[in-house]
N, C-alpha and C positions, 0 to 999 in steps of 0.2 A: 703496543699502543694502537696502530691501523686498526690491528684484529678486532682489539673491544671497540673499536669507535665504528667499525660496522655491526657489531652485534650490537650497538645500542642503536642503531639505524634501522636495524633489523626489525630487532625489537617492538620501537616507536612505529613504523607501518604494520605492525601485526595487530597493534593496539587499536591505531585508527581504523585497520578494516574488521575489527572484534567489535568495535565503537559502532561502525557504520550496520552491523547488520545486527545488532543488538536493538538501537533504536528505529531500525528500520529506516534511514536515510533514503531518500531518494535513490533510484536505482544505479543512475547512472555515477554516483561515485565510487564504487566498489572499483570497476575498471579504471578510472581515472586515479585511483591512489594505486592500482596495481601497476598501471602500464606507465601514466605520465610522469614522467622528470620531477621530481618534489609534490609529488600529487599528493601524498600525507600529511605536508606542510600547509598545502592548499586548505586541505581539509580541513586540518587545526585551524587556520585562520578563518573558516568561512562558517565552520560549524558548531564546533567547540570550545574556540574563544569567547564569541558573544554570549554565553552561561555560565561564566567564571565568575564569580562574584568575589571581587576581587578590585579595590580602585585603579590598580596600573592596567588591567584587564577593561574595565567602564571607560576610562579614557580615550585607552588606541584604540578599541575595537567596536564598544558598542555604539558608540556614535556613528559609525560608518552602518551598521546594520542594518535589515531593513526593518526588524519590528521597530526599534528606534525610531528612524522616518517614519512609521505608521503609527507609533505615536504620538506623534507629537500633529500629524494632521489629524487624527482622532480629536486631541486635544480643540486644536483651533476650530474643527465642524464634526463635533458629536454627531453622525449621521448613521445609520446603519449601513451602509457601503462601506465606509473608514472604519466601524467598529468589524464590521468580515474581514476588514485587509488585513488590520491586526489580530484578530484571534488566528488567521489561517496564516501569518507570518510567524507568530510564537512556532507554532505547530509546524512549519519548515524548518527553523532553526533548530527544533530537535525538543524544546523549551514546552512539553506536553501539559506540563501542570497549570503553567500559563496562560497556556492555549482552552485549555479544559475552563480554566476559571471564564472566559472572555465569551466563548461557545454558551457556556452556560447561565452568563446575563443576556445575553442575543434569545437562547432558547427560553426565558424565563419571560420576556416583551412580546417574543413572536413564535408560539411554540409549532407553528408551522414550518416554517421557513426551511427549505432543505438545506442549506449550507450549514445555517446555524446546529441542524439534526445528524448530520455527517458527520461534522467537524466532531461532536461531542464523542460521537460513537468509535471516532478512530482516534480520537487525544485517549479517551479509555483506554481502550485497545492495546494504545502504544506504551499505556501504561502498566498495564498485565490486568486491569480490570472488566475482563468480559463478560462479567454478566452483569455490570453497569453498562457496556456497550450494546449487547444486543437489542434492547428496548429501543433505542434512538434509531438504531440501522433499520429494524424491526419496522417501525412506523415510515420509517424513509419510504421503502419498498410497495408500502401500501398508497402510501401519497403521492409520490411517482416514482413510479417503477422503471423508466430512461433512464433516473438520474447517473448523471456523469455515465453516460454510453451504456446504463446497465453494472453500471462499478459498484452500484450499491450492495447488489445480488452476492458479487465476489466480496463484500467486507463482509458481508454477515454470515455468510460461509464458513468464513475464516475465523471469524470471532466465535462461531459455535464450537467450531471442529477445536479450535487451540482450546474452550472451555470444558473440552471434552465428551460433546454430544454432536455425535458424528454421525448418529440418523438425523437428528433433524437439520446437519449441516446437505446434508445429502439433500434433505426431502426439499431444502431452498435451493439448491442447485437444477434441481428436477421442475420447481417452479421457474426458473430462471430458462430453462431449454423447452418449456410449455410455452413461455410467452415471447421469445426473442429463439426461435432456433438455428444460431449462428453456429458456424464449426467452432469459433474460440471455445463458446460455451458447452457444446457437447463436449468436446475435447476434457474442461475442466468437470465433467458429470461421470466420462467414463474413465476420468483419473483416479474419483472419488471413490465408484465404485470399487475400482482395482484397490485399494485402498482399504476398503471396509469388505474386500472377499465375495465381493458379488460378478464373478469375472463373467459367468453366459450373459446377463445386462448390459457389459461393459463391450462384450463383443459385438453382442447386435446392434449399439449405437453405435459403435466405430464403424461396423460392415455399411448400415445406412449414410451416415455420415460418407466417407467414402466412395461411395455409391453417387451420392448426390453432388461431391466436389470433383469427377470424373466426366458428370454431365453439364457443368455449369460452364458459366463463358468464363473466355479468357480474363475478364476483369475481375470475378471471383476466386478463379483461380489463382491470380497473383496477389491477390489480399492474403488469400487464407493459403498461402506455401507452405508457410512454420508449422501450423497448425496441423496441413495437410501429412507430413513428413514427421512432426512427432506421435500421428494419430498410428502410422503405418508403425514405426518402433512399437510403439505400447500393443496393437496388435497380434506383432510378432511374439511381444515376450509375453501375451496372455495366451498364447497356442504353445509356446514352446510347456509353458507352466504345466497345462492340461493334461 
């Protein structure tokens, strides 16, 4: 009886972290349902539950939620602030289709607005619709190109590359390290390459890259360590390849 009642425990954390990187969760749950004490349980209760449609499920949980609270202030000042909290709250809780519908009355009043243009492009996304996404990420980039540090660059990337057009995920990559060239981004351009077989490109931005993170001050170099040190791996295993 022990035995099965760990193998259902087992089980149950296999499920929540198949859960978690299915929907693409927030990063940092994957280790906290791996490493922390009932961290699976956590996760049911925070992520999983408030989408149970389900009365005993609305009662205990969703009331406590935070799309919940953001609707109901939506409700009392329809404003376009509270209508963002709640579309990018859906889109937390995991609730994309929600999120997607909400994103898409916001884009439909103000079809500029980057939140409203993001949000659309990655509720898709997280949907498996990527080539409803890219148009929305697509124009993000054009309208501003910062948004969120440059993150926008990396969703449409990713929305190209997972819809299977992996030059022109690259060729936005490549615009992304023309106009911002930080080691993160080189780093993500000479992964891409390695990736789609173009390794002597891959090498000469590493070698530069490199180059340039050996000459720079100590403040750069403590930023960009990670980056510094998975540049040097990928290096190695594109010499050893050759």
């Amino acid at each position: 009886m022990t035995g099965l009642f760990i193998l259902l425990l087992l089980a149950f954390k296999i499920y929540i972290i198949a859960h978690a990187v299915r929907t693409k969760a927030p990063v940092y749950w994957i280790p906290l349902v791996i490493l922390m004490p009932m961290g699976d349980f956590l996760y049911f209760l925070m992520i999983i539950s408030p989408t149970i449609d389900l009365p005993v499920f609305r009662k205990i949980f969703r009331s406590r939620s935070r799309s919940a609270e953001a609707l109901g202030r939506y409700e009392e000042v329809p404003s376009l602030e509270n209508h963002l909290v709640l579309a990018q709250s859906y889109y937390e809780e995991c609730s994309f289709e929600k999120a997607e519908k909400e994103f898409r009355t916001i884009y439909e009043r103000y079809p500029d607005n980057p939140e409203a243009l993001r949000g659309m492009g990655l509720s898709l996304a997280c949907m498996g619709n990527y080539t409803g996404a890219i148009p929305f990420l697509s124009r993000l980039t054009e309208l501003k190109p910062s948004y969120a540090d440059y993150g926008v660059w990396q969703d449409l990337a990713r929305a190209l590359w997972k819809n299977g057009d992996r030059h022109a995920s690259c060729e936005v990559v490549r615009k992304l390290v023309k106009i911002s060239p930080r080691m993160d981004h080189e780093l993500l351009l000479a992964q891409i390459l390695e990736e789609t077989g173009q390794m002597s490109e891959a090498v000469e931005i590493i070698g530069r890259s490199l180059e340039e993170y050996e000459n720079a001050s100590n403040e750069i170099r403590k930023k960009y360590g990670r980056e510094y040190s998975e540049m040097r791996k990928l290096l190695k295993k594109l010499e050893k390849a050759a």
